[in-house]
C-alpha positions in Angstrom: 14.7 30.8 -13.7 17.1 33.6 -12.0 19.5 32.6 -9.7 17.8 34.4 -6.7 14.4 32.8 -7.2 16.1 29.2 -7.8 18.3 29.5 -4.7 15.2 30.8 -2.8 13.1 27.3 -4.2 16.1 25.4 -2.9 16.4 26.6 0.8 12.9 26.3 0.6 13.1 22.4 -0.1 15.9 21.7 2.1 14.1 23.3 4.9 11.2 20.4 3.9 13.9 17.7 4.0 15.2 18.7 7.3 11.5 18.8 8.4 10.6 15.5 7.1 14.5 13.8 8.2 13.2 15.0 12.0 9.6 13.5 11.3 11.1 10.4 10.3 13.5 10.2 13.6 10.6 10.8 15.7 8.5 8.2 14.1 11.4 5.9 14.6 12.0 6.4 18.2 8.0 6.1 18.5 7.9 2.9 17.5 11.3 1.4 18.8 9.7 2.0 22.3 7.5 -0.2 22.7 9.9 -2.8 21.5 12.2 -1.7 24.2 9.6 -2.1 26.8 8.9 -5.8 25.5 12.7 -6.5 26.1 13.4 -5.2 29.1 9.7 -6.8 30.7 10.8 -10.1 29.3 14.6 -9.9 30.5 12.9 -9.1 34.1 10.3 -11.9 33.8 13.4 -14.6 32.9 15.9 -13.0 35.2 18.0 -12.1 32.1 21.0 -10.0 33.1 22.6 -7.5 30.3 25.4 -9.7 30.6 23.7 -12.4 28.9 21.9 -10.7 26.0 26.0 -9.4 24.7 27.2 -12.7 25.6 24.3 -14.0 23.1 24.9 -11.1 20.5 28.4 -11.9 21.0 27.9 -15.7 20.1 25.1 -14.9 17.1 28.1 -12.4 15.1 30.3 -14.9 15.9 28.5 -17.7 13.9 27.3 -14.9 11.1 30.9 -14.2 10.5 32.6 -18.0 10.5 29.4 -18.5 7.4 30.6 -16.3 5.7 34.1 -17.0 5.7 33.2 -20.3 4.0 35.4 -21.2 1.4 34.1 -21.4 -2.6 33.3 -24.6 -4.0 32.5 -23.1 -7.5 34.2 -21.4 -9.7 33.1 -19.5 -13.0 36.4 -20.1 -15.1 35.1 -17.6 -17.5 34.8 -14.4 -15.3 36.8 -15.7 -12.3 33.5 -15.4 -10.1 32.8 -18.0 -7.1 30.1 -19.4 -4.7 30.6 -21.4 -1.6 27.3 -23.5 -3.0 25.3 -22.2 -0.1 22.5 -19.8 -0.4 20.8 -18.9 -3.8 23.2 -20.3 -6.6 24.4 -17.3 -9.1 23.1 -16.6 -11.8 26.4 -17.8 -13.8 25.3 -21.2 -12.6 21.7 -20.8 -13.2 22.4 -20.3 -16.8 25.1 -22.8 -16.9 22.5 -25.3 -15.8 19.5 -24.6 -17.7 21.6 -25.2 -20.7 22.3 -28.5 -19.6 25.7 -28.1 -17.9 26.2 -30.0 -14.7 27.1 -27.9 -11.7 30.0 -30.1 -11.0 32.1 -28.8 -13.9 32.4 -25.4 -11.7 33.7 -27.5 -9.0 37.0 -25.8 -7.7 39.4 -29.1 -7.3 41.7 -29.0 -4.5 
């Protein structure tokens, strides 16, 4: 392929992508709007102030950020890996386990 024709193809398909990049923004904001709407009707209908929703965004990182600050209960003395033993257990345990380990033998003592 020349080099004219090939940059000529790729303008050509960056123009598409900048097309389709707008398409998708629009279709976004479309459908955020409604959502919007719903808020703000139920914020009036309970008497919910602005002030309130941060307050309860505020609170909501908050407790997102203090689980995850959890400190490991397991440890993988083999790669040096750990898990807090909440959520899905790795897959370092998994295997541990399914060939007959107990989980207790990753236990990090204190």
């Amino acid at each position: 392929m020349p080099q004219e024709a090939f940059l000529t193809e790729k303008q050509e398909i960056e123009k598409q992508i900048q097309k389709l990049e707008r398409k998708m923004r629009s279709l976004h904001t479309r459908q955020r709007r409604p959502v919007i709407t719903s808020i703000v009707r139920s914020m009036i209908e309970y008497e919910i102030t602005p002030e309130e929703i941060a307050q309860a965004f505020e609170r909501r990182e908050n407790r997102a950020t203090a689980a995850s600050t959890a400190p490991a209960r397991y440890k993988n003395p083999e790669t040096g890996d750990t898990w807090t033993g909440r959520g899905r257990p790795p897959r370092w345990i998994v295997e541990a386990e399914s060939k007959g380990k107990s989980r207790d033998t990753f236990l990090i003592k204190e």
